[in-house]
Rosetta silent file (secondary structure, phi, psi, omega in degrees, C-alpha in Angstrom):
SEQUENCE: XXXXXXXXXXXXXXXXXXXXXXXXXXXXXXXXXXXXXXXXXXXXXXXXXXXXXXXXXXXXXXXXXXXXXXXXXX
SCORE:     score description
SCORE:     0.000 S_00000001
   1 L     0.000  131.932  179.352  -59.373  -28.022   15.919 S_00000001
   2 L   -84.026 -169.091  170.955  -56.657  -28.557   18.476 S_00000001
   3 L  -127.166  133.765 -142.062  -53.041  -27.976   17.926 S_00000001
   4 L   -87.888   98.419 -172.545  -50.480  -30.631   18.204 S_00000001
   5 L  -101.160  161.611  174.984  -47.376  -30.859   20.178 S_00000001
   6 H   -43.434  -33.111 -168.185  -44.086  -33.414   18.658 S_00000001
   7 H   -88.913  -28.819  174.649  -45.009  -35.806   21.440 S_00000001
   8 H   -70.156  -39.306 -178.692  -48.767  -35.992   20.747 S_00000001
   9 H   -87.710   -5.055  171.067  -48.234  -36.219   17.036 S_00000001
  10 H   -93.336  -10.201  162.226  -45.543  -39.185   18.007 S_00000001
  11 H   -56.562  -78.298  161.565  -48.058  -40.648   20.261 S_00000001
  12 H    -2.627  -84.302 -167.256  -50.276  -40.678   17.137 S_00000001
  13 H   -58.270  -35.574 -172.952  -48.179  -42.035   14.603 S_00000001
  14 H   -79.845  -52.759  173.112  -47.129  -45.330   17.392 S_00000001
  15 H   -30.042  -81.624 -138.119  -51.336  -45.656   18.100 S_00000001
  16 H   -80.990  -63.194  170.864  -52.346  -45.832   14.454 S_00000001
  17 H   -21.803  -42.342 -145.340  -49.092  -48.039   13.259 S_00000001
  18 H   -89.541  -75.339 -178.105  -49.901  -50.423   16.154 S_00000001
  19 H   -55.482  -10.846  148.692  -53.572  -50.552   14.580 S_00000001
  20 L  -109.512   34.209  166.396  -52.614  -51.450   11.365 S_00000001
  21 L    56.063   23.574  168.453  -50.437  -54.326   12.814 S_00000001
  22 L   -81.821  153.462 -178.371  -47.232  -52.769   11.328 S_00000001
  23 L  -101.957  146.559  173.655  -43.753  -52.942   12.892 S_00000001
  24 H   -34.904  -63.741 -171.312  -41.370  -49.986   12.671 S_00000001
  25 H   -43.493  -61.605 -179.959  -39.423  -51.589   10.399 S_00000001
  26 H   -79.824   18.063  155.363  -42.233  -52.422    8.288 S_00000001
  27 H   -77.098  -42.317 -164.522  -43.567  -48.789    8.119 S_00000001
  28 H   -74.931  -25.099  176.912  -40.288  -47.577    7.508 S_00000001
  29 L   -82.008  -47.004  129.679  -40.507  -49.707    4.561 S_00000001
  30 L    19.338  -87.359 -148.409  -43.801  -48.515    3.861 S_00000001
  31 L  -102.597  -18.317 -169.623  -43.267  -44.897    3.477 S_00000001
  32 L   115.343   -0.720 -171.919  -39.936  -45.363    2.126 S_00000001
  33 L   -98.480 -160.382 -171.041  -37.635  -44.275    5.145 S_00000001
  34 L  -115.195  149.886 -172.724  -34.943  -45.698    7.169 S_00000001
  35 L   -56.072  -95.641 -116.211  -36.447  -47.549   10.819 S_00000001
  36 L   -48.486  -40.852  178.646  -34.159  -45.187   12.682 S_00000001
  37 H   -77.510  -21.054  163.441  -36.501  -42.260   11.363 S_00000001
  38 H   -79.148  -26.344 -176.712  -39.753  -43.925   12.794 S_00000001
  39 H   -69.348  -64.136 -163.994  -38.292  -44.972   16.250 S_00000001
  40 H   -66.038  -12.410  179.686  -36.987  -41.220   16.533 S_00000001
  41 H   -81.664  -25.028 -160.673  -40.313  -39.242   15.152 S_00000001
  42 H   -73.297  -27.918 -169.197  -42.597  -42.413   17.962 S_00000001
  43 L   -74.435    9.535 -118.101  -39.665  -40.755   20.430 S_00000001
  44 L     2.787   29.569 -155.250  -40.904  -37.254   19.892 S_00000001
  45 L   -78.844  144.143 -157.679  -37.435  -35.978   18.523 S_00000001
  46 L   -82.671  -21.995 -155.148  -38.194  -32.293   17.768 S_00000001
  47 L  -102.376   85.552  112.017  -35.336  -31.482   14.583 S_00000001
  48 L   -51.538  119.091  160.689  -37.108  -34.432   12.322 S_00000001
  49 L   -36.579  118.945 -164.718  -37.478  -33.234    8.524 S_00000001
  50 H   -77.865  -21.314  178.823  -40.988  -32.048    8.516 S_00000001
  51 H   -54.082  -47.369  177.165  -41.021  -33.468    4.751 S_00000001
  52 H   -77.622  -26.073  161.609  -40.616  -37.036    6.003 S_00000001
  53 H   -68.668  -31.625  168.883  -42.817  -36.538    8.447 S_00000001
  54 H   -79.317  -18.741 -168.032  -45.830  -35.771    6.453 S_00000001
  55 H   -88.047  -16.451  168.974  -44.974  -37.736    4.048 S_00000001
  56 H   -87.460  -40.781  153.899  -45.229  -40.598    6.641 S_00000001
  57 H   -29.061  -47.948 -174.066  -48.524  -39.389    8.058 S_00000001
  58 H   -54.945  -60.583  176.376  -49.568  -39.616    4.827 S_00000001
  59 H   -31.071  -73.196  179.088  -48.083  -43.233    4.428 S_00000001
  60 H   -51.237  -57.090  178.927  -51.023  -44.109    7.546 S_00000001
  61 L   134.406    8.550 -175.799  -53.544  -42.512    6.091 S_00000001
  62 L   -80.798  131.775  160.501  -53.615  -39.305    9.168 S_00000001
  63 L   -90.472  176.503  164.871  -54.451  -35.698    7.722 S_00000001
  64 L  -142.717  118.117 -175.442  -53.214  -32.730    8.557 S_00000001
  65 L  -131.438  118.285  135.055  -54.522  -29.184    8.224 S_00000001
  66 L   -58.063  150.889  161.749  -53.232  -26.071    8.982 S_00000001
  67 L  -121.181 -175.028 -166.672  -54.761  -22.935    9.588 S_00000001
  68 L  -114.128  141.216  172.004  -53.529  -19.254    9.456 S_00000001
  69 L   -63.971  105.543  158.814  -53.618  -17.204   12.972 S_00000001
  70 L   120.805   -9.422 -173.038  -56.627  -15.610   12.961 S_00000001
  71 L   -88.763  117.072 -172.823  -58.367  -18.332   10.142 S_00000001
  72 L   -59.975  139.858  161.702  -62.040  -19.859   11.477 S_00000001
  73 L   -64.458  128.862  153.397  -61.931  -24.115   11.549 S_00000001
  74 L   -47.150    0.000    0.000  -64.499  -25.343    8.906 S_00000001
């Protein structure tokens, strides 16, 4: 499993939105935010609330797993 930098997971998030023909706006609508919070997480902005961020991952349908330092990938 790799690990993820802000711009790669905002890379992500613009990809799979694109591919389910949604607009910012209508993501933002979506998950429940304000547009302003999807243009700045597709911008990579680093101080984003990680709550609204997962909870918009979520929104697409992208997981997310952590691991622990030192914890094997299934």
């Amino acid at each position: 499993m790799a690990s993820l930098s802000i711009a790669e997971i905002a890379r992500l998030v613009r990809e799979v939105r694109k591919e389910q023909g949604l607009t910012q706006v209508e993501l933002a609508e979506l998950v429940g935010c304000g547009p302003r919070f999807v243009v700045e997480l597709e911008q990579g902005k680093a101080t984003l609330q990680w709550g609204k961020v997962l909870h918009l991952l979520q929104g697409l349908g992208i997981e997310l797993s952590f691991k622990s330092p030192g914890e094997e990938s299934p």
